[in-house]
C-alpha positions in Angstrom: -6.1 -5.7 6.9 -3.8 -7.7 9.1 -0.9 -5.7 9.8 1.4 -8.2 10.4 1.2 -8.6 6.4 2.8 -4.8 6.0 6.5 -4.7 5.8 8.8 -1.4 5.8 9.6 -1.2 2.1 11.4 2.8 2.5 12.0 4.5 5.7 11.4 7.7 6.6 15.0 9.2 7.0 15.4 7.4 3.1 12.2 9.2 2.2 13.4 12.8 3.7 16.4 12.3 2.1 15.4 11.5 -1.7 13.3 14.5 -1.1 15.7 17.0 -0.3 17.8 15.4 -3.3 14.9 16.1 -5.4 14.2 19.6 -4.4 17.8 20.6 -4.9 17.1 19.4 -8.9 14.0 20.8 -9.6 15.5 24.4 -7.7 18.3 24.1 -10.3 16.2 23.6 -13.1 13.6 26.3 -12.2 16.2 28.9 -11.3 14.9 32.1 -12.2 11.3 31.1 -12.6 8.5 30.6 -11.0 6.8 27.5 -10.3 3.1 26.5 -9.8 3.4 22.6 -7.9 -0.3 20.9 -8.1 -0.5 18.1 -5.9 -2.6 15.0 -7.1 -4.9 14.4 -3.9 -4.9 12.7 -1.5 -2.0 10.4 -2.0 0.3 13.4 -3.0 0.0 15.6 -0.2 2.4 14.6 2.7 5.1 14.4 -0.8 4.1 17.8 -2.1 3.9 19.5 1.6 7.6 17.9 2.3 9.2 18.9 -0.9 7.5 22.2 -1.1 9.6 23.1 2.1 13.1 22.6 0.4 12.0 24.6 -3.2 13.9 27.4 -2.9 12.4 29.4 -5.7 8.9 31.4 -5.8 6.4 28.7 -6.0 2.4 28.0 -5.6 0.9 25.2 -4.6 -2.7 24.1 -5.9 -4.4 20.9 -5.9 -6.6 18.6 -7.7 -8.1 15.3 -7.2 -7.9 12.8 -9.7 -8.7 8.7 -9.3 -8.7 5.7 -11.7 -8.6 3.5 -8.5 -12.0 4.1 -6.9 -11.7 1.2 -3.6 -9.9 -1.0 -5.8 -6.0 -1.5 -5.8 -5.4 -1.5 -9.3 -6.4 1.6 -11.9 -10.0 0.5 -13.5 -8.4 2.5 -16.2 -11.3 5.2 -16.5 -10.2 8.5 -15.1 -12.1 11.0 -13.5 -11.4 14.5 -11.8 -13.1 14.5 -8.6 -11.6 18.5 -7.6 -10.2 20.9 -10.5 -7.2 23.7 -9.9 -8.5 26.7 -8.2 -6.4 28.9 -10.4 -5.0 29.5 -13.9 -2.1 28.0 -15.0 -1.5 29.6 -18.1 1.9 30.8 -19.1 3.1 29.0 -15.5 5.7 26.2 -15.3 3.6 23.8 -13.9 5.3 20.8 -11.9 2.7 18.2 -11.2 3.3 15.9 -7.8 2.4 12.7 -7.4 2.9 10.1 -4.8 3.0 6.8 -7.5 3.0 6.4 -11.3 2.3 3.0 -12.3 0.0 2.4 -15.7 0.8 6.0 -16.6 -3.2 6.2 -17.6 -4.0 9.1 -14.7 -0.6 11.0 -15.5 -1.4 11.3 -18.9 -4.4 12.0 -18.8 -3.9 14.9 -16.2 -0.7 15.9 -18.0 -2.4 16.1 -21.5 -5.5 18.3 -19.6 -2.8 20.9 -18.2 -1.0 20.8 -21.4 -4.4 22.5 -23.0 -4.7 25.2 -20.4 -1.6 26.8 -22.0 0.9 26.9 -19.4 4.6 27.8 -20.1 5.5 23.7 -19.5 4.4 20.8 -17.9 6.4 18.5 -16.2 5.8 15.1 -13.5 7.0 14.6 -9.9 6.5 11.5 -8.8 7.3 10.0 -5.5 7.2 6.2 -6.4 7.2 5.1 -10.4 6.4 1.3 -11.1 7.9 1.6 -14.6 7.2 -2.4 -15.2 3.2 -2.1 -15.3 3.1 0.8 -17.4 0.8 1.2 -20.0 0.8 4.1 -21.3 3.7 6.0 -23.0 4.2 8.4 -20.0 7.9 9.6 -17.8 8.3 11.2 -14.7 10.7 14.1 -15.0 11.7 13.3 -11.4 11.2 10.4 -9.8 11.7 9.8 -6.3 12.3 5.7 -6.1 11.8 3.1 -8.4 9.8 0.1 -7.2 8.6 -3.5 -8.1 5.1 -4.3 -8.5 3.9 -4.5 -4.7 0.7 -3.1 -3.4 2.4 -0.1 -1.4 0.9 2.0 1.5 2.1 4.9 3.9 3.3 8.3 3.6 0.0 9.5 1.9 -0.8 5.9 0.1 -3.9 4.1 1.5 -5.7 0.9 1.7 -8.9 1.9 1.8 -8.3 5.4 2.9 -6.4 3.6 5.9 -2.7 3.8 6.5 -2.1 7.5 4.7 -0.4 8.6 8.4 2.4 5.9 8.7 5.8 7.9 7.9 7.1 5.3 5.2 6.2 3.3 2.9 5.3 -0.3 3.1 4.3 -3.2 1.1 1.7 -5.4 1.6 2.6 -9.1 1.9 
């Protein structure tokens, strides 16, 4: 890709500091319980290992890998787990993390799967929510920042697994 075509859409002190905002929300609505964070691989991680470190309550962290995309940069709409949860989530408040929600197919899918395994609630973090191509009757309970439609990349995104290291995020021209 020529990189003079990627542009600095959110920096990183805006990034760290959405975070921290969100992790002081979702400490206040967990207080007193326990939560189990499961972190949508491999575009989730650098989110889910920088909020993790302002939750403030007893927590877990386990991690799945789910993909509509395949090499493409739009969802091919057919959803497939590529890694399951290495542990129950029954009776657990389950907060899944996410690094963009955009047609709202792999959320709901994934959020209808937990839902079966019995867990005390189920409820979406999302980094980056593209509410304008959704297609699929799905919400984020947090979101970090809205966006427009842009082919974004940084901070855990990729362009073919390229790009994940760059501390923002960036659109592609």
């Amino acid at each position: 890709m020529d990189e003079s075509r990627i542009h600095v859409m959110i920096d990183e002190v805006s990034l760290q500091n959405r975070i921290r905002q969100l992790a002081d929300e979702i400490n206040h609505d967990y207080q007193g319980k326990e939560l189990a964070m499961i972190c949508v691989l491999k575009g989730g991680v650098m989110f889910m290992t920088d909020l993790a470190k302002y939750i403030q309550i007893p927590m877990t962290m386990d991690f799945m890998s789910v993909s509509s995309y395949g090499n493409q940069q739009v969802s091919t709409g057919i959803v497939k787990i590529m890694k399951d949860l290495d542990n129950s989530i029954e009776n657990q408040h389950v907060l899944i993390v996410e690094d963009i929600m955009d047609t709202g197919r792999t959320l709901q899918y994934l959020k209808n799967l937990l839902a079966d395994r019995n867990p005390a609630s189920v409820k979406i973090c999302t980094l980056l929510d593209k509410p304008h191509t959704r297609v699929v009757p799905v919400k984020a309970d947090y979101t970090g920042f809205v966006i427009d439609d842009k082919f974004v990349l940084g901070y855990g995104l990729d362009y073919e697994q390229h790009y994940r290291n760059l501390p923002y995020i960036a659109y592609v021209e």
